[in-house]
N, CA, C and O atoms as a Maestro MAE file, in Angstrom:
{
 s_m_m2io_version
 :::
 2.0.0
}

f_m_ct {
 s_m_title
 :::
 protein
 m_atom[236] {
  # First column is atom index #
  i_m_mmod_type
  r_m_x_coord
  r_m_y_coord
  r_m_z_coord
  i_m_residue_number
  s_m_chain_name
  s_m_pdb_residue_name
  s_m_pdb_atom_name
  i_m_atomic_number
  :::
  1 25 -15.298 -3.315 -14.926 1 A "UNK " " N  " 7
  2 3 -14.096 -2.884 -14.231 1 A "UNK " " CA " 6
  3 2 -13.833 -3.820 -13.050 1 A "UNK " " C  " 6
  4 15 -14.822 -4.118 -12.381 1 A "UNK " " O  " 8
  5 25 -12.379 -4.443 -12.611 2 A "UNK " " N  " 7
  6 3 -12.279 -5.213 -12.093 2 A "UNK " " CA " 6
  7 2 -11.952 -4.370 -10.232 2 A "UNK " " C  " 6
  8 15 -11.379 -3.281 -10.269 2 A "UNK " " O  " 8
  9 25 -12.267 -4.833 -9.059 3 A "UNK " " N  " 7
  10 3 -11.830 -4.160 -8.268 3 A "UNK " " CA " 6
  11 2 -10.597 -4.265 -7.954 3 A "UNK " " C  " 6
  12 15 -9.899 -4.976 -8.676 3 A "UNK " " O  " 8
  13 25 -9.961 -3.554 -6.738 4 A "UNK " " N  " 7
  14 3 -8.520 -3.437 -6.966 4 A "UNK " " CA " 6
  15 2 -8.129 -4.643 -5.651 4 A "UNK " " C  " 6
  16 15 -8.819 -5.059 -4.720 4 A "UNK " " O  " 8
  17 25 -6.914 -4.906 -6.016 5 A "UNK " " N  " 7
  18 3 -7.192 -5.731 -5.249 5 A "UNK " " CA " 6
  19 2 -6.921 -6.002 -3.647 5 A "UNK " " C  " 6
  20 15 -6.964 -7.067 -3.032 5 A "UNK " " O  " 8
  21 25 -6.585 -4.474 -3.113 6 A "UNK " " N  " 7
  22 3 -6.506 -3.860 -1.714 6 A "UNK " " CA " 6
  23 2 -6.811 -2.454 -1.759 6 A "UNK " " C  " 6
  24 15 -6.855 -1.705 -2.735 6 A "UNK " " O  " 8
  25 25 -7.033 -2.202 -0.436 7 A "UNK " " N  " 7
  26 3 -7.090 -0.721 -0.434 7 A "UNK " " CA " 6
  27 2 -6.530 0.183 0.738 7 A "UNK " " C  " 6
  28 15 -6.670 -0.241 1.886 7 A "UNK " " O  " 8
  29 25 -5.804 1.598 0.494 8 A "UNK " " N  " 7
  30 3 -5.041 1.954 1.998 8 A "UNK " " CA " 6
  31 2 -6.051 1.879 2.987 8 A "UNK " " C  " 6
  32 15 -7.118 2.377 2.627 8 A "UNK " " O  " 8
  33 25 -6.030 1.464 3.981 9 A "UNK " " N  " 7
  34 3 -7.074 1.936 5.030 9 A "UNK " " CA " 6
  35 2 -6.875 3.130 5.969 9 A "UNK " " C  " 6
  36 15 -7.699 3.677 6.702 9 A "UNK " " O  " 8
  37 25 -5.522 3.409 5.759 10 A "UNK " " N  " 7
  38 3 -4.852 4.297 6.972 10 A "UNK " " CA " 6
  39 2 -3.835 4.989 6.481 10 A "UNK " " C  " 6
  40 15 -2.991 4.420 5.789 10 A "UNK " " O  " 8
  41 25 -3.768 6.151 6.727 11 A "UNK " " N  " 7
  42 3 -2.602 6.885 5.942 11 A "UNK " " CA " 6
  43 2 -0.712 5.968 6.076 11 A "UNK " " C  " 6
  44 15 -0.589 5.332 7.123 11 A "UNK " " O  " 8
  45 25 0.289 5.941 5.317 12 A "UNK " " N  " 7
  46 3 0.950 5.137 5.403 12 A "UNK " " CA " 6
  47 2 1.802 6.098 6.344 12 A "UNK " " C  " 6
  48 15 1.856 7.323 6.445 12 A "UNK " " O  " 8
  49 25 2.701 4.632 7.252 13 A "UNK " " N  " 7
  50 3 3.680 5.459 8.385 13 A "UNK " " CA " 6
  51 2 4.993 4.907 7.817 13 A "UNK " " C  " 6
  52 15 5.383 3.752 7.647 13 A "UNK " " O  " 8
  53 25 5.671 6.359 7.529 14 A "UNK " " N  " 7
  54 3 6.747 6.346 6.935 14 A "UNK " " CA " 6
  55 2 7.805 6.533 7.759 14 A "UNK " " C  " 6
  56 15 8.066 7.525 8.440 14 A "UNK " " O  " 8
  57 25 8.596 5.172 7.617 15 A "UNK " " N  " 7
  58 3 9.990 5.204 8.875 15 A "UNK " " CA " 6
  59 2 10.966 5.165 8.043 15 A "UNK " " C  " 6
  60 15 10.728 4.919 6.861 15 A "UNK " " O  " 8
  61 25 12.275 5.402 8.490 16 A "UNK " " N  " 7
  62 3 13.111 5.248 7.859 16 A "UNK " " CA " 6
  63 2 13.712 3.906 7.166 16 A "UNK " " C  " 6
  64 15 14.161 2.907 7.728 16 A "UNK " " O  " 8
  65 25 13.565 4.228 5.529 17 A "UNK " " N  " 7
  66 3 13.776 2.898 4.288 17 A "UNK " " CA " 6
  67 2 12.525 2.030 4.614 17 A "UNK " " C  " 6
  68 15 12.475 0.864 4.221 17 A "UNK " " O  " 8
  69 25 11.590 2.552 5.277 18 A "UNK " " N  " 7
  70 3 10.292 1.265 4.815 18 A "UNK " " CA " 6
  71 2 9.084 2.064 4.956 18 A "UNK " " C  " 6
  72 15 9.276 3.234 5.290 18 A "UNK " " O  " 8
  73 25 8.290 1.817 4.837 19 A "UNK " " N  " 7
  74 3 6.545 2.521 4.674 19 A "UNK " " CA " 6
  75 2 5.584 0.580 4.999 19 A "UNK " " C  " 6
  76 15 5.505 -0.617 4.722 19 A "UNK " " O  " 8
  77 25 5.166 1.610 5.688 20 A "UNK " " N  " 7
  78 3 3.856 0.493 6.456 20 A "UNK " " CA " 6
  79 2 2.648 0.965 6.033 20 A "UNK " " C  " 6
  80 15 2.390 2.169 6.000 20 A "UNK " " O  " 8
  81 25 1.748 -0.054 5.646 21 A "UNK " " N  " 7
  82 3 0.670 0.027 4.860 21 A "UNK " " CA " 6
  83 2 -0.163 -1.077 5.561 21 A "UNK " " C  " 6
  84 15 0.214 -2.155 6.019 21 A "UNK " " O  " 8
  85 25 -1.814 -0.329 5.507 22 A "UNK " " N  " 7
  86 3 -3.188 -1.086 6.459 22 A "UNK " " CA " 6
  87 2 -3.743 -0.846 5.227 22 A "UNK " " C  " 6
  88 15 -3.980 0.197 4.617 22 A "UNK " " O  " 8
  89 25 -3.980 -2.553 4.857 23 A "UNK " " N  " 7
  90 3 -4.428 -2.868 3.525 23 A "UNK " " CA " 6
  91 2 -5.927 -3.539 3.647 23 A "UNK " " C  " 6
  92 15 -6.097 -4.383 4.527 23 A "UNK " " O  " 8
  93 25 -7.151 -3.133 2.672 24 A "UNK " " N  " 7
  94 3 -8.548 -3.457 3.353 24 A "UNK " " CA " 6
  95 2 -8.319 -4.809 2.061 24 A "UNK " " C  " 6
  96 15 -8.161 -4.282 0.959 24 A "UNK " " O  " 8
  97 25 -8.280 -6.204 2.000 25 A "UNK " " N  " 7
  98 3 -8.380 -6.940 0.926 25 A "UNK " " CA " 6
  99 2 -9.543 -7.682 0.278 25 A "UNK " " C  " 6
  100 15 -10.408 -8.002 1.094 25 A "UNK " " O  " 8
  101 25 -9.728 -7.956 -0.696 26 A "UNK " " N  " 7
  102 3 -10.776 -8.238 -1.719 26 A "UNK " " CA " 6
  103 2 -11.659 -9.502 -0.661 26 A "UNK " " C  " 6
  104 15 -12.846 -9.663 -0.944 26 A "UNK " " O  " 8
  105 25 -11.106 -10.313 0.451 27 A "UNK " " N  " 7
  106 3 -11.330 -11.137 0.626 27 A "UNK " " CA " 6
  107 2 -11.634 -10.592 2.082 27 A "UNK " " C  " 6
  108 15 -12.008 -11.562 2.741 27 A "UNK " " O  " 8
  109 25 -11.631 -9.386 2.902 28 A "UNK " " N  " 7
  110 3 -12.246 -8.619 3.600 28 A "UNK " " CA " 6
  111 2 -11.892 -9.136 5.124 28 A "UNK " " C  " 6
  112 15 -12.417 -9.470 6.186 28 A "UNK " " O  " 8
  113 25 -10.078 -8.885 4.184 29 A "UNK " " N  " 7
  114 3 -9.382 -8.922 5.644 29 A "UNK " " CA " 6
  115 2 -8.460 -7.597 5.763 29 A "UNK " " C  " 6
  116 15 -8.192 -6.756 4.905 29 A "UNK " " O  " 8
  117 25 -8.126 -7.682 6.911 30 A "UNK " " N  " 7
  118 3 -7.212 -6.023 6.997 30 A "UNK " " CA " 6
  119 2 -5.714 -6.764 7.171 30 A "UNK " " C  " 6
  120 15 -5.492 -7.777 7.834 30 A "UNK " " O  " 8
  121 25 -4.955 -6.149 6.559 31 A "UNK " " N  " 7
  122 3 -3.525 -7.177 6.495 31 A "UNK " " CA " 6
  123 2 -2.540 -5.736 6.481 31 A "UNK " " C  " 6
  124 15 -2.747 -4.840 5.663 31 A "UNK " " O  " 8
  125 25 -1.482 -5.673 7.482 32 A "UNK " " N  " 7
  126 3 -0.601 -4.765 7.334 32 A "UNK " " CA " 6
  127 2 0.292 -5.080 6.503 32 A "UNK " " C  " 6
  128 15 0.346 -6.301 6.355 32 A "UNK " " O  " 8
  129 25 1.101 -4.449 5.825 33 A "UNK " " N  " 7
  130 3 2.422 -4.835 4.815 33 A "UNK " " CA " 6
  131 2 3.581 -3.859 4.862 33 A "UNK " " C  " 6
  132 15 3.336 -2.660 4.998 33 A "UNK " " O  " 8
  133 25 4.498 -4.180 4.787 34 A "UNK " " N  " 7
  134 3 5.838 -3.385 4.970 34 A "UNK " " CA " 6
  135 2 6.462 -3.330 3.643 34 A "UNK " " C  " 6
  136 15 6.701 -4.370 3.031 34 A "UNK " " O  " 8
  137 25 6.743 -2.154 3.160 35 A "UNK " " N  " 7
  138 3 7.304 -1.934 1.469 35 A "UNK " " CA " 6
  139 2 8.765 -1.271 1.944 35 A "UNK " " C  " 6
  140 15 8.692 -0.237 2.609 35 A "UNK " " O  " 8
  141 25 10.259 -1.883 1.596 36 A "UNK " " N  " 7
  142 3 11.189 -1.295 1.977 36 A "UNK " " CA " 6
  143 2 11.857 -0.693 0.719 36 A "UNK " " C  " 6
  144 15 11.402 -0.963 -0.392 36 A "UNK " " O  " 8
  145 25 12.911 0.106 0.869 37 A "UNK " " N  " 7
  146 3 13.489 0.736 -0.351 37 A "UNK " " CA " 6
  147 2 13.729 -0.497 -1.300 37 A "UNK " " C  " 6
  148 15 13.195 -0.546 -2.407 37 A "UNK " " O  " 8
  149 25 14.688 -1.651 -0.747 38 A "UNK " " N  " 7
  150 3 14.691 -2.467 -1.851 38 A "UNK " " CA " 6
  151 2 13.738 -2.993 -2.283 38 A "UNK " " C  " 6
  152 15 14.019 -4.128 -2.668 38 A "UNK " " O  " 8
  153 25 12.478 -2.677 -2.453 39 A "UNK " " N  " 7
  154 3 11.334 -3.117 -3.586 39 A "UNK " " CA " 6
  155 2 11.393 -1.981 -4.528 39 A "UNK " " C  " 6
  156 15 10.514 -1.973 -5.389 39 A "UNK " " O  " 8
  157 25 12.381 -0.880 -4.537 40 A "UNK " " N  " 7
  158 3 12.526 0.257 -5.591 40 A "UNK " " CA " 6
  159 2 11.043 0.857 -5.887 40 A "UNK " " C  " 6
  160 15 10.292 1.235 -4.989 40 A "UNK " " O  " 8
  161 25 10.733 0.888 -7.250 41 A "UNK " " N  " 7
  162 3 9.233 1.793 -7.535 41 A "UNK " " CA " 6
  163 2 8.077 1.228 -7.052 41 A "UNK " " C  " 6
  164 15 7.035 1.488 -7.654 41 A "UNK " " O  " 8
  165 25 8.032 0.226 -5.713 42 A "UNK " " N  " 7
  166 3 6.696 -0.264 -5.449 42 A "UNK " " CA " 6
  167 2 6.948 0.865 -4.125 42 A "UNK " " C  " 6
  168 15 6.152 1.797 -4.003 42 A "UNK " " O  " 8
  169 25 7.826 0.747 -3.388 43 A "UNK " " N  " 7
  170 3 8.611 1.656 -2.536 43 A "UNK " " CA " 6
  171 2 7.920 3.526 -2.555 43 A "UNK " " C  " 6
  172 15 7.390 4.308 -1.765 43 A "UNK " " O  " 8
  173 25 8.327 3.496 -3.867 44 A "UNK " " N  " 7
  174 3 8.481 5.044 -3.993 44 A "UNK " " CA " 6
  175 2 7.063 5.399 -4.506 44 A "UNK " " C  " 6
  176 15 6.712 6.578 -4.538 44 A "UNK " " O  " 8
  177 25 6.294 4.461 -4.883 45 A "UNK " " N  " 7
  178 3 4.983 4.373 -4.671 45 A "UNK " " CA " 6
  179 2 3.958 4.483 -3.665 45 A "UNK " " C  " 6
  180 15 2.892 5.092 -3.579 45 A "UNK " " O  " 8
  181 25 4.758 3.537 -2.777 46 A "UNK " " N  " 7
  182 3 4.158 3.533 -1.696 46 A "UNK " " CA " 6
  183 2 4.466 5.034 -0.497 46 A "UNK " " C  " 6
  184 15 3.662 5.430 0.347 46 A "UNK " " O  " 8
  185 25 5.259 5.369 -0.663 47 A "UNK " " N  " 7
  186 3 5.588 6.973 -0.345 47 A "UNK " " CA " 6
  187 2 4.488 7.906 -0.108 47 A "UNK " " C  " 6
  188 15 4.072 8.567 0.845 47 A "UNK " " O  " 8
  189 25 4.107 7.674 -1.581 48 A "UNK " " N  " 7
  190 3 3.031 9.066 -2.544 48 A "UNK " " CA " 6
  191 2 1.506 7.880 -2.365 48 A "UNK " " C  " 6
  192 15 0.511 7.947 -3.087 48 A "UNK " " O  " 8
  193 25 1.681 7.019 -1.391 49 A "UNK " " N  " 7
  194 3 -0.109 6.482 -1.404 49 A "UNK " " CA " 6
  195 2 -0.686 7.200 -0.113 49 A "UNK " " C  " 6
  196 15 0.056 7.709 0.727 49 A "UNK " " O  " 8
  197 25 -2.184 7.202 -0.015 50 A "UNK " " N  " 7
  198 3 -2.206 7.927 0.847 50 A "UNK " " CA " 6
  199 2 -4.206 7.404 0.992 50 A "UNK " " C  " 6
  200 15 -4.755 7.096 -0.066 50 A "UNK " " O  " 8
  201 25 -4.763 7.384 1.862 51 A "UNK " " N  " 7
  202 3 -5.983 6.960 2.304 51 A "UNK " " CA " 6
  203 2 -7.318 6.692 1.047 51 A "UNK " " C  " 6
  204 15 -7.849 7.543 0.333 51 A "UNK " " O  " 8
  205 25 -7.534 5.485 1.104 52 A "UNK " " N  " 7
  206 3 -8.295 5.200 -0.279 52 A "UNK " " CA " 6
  207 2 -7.700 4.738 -1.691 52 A "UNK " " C  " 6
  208 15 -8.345 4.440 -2.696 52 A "UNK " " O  " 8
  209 25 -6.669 4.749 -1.563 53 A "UNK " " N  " 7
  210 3 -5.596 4.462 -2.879 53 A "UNK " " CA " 6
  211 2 -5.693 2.947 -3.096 53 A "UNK " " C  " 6
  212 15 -5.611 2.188 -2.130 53 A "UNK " " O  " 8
  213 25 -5.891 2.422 -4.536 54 A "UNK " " N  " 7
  214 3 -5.642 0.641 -4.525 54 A "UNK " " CA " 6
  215 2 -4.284 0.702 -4.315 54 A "UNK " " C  " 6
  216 15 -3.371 1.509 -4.491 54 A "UNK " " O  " 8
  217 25 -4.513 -0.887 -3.698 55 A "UNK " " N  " 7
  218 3 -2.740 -1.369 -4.079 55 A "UNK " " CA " 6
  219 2 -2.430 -2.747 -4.063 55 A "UNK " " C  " 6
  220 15 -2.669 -3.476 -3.100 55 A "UNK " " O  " 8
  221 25 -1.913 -3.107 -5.097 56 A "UNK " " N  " 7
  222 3 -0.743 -2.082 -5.882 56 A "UNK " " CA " 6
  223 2 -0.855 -1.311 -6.672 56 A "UNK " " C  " 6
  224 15 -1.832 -1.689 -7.318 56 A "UNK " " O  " 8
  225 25 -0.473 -0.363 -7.120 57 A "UNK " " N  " 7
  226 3 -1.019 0.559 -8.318 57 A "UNK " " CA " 6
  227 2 -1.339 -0.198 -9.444 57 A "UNK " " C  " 6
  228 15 -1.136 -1.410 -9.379 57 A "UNK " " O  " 8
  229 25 -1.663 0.140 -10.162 58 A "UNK " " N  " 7
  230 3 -1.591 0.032 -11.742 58 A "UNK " " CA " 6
  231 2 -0.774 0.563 -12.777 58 A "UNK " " C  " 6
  232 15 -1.095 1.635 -13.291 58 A "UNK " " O  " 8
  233 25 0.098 0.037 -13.095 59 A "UNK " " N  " 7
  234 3 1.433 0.622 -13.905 59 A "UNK " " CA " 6
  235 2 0.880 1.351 -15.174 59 A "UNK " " C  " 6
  236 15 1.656 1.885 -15.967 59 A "UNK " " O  " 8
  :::
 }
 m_bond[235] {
  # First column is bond index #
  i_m_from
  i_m_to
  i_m_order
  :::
  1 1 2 1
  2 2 3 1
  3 3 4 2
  4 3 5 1
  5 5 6 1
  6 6 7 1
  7 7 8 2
  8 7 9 1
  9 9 10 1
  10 10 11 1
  11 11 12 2
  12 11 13 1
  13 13 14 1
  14 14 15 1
  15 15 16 2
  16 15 17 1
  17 17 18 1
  18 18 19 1
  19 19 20 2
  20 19 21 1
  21 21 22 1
  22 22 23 1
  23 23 24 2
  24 23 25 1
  25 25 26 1
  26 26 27 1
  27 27 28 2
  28 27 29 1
  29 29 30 1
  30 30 31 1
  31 31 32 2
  32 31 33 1
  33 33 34 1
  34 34 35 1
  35 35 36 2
  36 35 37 1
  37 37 38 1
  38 38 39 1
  39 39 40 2
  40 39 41 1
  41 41 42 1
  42 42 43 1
  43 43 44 2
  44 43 45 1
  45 45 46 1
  46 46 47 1
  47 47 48 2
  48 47 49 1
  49 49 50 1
  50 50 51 1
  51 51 52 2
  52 51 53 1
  53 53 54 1
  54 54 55 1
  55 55 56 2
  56 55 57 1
  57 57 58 1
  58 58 59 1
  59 59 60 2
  60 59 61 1
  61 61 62 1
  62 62 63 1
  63 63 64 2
  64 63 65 1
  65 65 66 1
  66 66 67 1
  67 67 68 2
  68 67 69 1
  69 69 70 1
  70 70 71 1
  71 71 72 2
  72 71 73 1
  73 73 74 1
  74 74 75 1
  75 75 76 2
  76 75 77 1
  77 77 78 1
  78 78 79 1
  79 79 80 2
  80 79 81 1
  81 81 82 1
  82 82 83 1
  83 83 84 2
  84 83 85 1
  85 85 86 1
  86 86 87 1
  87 87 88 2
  88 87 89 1
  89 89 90 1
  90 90 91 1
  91 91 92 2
  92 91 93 1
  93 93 94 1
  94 94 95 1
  95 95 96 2
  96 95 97 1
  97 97 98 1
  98 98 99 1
  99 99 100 2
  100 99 101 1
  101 101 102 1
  102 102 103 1
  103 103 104 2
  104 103 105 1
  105 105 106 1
  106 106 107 1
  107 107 108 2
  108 107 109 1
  109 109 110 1
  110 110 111 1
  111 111 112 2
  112 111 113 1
  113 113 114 1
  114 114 115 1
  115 115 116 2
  116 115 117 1
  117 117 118 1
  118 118 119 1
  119 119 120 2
  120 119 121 1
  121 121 122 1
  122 122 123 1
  123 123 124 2
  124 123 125 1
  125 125 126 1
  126 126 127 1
  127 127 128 2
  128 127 129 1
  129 129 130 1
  130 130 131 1
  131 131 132 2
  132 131 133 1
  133 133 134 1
  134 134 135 1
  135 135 136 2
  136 135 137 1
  137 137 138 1
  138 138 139 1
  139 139 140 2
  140 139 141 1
  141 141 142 1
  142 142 143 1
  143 143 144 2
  144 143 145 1
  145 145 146 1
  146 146 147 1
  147 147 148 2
  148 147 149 1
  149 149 150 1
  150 150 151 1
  151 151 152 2
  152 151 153 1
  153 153 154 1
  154 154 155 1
  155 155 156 2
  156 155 157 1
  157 157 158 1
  158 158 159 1
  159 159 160 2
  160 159 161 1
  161 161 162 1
  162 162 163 1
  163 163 164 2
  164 163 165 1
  165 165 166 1
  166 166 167 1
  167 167 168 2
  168 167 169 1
  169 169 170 1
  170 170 171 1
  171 171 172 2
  172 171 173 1
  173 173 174 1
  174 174 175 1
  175 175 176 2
  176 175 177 1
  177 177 178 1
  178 178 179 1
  179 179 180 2
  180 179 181 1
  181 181 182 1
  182 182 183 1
  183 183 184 2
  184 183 185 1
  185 185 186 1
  186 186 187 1
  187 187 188 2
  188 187 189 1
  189 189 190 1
  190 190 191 1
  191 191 192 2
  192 191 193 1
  193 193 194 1
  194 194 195 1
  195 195 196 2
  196 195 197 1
  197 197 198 1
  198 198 199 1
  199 199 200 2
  200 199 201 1
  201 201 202 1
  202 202 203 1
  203 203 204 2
  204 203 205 1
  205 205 206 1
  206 206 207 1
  207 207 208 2
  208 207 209 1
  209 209 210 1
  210 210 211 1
  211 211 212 2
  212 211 213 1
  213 213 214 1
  214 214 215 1
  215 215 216 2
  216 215 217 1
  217 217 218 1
  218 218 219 1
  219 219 220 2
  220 219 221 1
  221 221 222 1
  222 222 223 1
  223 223 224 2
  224 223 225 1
  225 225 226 1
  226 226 227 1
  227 227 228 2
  228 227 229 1
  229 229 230 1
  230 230 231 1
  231 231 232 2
  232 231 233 1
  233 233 234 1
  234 234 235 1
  235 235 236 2
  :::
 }
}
């Protein structure tokens, strides 16, 4: 099984049309990322992620 290739570190803070995400990465750095509505279902994904979750999902 391959690992994923981030992980939430922090519950996501949801502002209006974007979600902020504290990402732990394979390479064992912490990298924040901003997912706005126009990324559509990575978006509405990122909504419903929540502490411990990989990301990006897996479709």
């Amino acid at each position: 099984m391959e690992p994923a290739p981030a992980r939430v570190v922090r519950r996501p803070q949801i502002r209006k049309g974007q979600v902020l995400l504290d990402l732990c990465e394979t390479d064992e750095q912490l990298r924040r990322t901003t997912v706005t509505k126009r990324h559509g279902d990575l978006y509405k994904a990122a909504r419903n992620a929540s502490w411990g979750d990989s990301w990006p999902e897996k479709a």
